[in-house]
C-alpha positions as CSV (number, residue, x, y, z in Angstrom):
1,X,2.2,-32.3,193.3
2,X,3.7,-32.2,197.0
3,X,6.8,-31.9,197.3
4,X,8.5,-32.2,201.2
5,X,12.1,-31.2,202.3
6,X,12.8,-33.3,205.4
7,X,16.1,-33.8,207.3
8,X,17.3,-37.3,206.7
9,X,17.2,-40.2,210.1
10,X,18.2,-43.0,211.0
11,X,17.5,-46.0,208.5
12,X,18.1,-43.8,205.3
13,X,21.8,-44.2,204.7
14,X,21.0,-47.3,201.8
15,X,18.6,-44.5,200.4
16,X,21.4,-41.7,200.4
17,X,24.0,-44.1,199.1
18,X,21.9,-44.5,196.1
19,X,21.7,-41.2,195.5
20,X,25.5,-40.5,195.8
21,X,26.2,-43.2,193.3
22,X,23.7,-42.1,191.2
23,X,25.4,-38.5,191.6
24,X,28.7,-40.2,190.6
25,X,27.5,-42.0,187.5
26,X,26.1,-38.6,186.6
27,X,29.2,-36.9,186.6
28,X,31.3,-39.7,185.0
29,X,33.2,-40.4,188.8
30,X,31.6,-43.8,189.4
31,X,35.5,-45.3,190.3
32,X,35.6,-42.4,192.9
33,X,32.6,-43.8,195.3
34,X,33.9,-45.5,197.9
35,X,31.6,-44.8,200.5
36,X,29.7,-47.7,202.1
37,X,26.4,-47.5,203.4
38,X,27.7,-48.0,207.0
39,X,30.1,-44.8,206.4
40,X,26.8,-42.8,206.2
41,X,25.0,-44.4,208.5
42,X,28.1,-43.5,211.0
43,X,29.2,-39.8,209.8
44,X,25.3,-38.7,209.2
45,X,23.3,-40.6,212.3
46,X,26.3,-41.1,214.6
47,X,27.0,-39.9,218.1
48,X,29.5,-37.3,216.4
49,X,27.7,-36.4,213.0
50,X,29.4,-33.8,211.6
51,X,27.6,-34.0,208.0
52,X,23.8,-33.6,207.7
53,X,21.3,-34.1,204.7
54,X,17.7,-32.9,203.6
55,X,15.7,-35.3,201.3
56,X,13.5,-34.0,199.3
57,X,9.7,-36.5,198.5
58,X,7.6,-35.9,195.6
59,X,4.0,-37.4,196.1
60,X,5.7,-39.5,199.4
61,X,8.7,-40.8,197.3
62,X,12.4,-39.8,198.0
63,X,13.3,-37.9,194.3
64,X,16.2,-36.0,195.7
65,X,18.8,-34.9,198.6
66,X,21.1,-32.4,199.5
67,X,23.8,-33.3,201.7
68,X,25.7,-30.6,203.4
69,X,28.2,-29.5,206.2
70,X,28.8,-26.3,208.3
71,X,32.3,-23.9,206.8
72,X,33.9,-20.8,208.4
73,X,35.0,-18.3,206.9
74,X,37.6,-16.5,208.2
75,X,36.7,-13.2,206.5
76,X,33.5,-13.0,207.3
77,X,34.0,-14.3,210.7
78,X,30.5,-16.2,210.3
79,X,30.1,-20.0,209.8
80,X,28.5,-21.1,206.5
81,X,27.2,-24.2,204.9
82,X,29.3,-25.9,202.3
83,X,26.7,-28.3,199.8
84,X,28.9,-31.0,199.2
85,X,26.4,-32.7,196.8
86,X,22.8,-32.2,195.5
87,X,21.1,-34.6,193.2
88,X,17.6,-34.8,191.8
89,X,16.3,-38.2,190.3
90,X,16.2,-37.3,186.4
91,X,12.6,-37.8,185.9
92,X,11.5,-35.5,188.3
93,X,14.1,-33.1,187.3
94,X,12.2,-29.6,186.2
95,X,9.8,-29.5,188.7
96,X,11.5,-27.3,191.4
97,X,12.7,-30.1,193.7
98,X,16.7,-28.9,193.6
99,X,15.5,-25.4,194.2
100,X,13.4,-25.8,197.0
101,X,16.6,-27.9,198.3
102,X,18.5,-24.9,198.1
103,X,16.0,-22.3,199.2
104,X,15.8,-25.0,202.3
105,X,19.9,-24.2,203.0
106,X,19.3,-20.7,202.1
107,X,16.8,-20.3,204.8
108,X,19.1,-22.7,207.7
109,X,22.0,-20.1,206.7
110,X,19.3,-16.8,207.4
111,X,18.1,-18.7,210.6
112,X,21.1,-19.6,212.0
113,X,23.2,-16.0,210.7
114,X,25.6,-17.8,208.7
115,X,27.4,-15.8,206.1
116,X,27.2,-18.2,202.6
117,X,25.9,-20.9,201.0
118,X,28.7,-22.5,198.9
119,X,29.1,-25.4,196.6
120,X,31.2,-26.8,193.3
121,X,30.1,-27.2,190.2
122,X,31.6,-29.2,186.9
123,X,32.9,-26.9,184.1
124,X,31.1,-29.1,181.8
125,X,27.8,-29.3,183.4
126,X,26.2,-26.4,181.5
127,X,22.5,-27.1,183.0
128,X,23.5,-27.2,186.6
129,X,25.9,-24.1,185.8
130,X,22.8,-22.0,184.5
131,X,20.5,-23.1,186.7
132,X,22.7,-22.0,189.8
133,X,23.2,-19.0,188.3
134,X,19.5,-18.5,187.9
135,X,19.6,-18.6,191.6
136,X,22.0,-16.0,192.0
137,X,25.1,-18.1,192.7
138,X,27.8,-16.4,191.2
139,X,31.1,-18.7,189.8
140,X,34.3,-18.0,191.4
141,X,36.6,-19.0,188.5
142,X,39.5,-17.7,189.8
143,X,39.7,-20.1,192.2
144,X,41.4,-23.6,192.3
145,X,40.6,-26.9,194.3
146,X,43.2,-28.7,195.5
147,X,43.2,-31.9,197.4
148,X,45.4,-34.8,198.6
149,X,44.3,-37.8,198.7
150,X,45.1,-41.4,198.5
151,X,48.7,-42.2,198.4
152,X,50.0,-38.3,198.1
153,X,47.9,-38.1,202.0
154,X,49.4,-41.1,203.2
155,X,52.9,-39.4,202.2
156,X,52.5,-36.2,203.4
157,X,51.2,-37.3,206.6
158,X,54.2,-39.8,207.4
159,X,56.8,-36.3,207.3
C-alpha cells in the first residue's frame, strides 16, 4: 500500500471540514462544530494562516489529516507544535496512517529545533490513549484545561 503525507492547499478545506466533523461525531461533540468550510479555507490558505494541516492518501485517496499550530513554551524557550486534531478514516485505521502523521510533526519539530510535540486526548478514548503512549507520549494528568468560550468570553471581554 502507499501511503503519502502531504501539506494541505488551496481547494481542500470541504475535504478537511469532513474530516473535523467526522472527528466530532467520533468523540460525541458533533453540537460543538461550528466551523464552516470558508473558516478553513481562510485560517489554513489565507494571507495570514496561522494554522496548517498534513493529509495523509492511502493508494491516492485522502484517509486522514493532522491539523496543527506552532506553541511556545516559555520554559523551554523553544517554539513547539500543538496537534489540535488528528483523525484517520476508520477503515483504514491499523495500517500506520496516524503514526506516520505523527512521525511527520515529529520530524517538522527536529527540523525546525522546536522543543515538543503536544496534543489532548479524551479520558475515555482508551485506543487513542494506548496508542500515544506506544509512541512515547506521556499523559500529563495533573494538568487541567480551561477555556472560555461563548457567552463567559463575551463577558469577560466587555470588563
Amino acid at each position: 500500500m502507499t501511503l503519502t503525507i502531504r501539506r494541505a492547499q488551496k481547494g481542500d478545506a470541504a475535504l478537511i471540514l469532513e474530516f473535523i466533523i467526522r472527528l466530532a461525531e467520533f468523540e460525541r461533540l458533533n453540537d460543538e462544530v461550528t466551523a464552516t468550510e470558508a473558516d478553513i479555507d481562510r485560517d489554513l490558505f489565507g494571507p495570514e494562516a496561522r494554522v496548517f494541516c498534513e493529509i495523509a492518501e492511502q493508494e491516492g485517496e485522502p484517509v486522514g489529516f493532522a491539523l496543527w499550530y506552532y506553541t511556545y513554551s516559555t520554559f523551554q524557550g523553544r517554539h513547539g507544535i500543538w496537534l489540535e486534531d488528528l483523525f484517520v478514516d476508520p477503515d483504514a485505521r491499523g495500517n500506520g496512517i496516524g503514526k506516520a502523521l505523527l512521525v511527520n510533526l515529529a520530524k517538522r519539530c527536529k527540523a525546525e529545533g522546536l522543543g515538543r510535540l503536544s496534543w489532548w486526548v479524551l479520558n475515555w478514548n482508551e485506543t487513542a490513549i494506548d496508542f500515544y503512549k506506544a509512541q512515547g507520549a506521556v499523559l500529563h494528568d495533573e494538568w487541567t484545561t480551561c477555556r472560555v468560550s461563548g457567552p463567559e468570553l463575551e463577558k469577560l471581554a466587555s470588563q
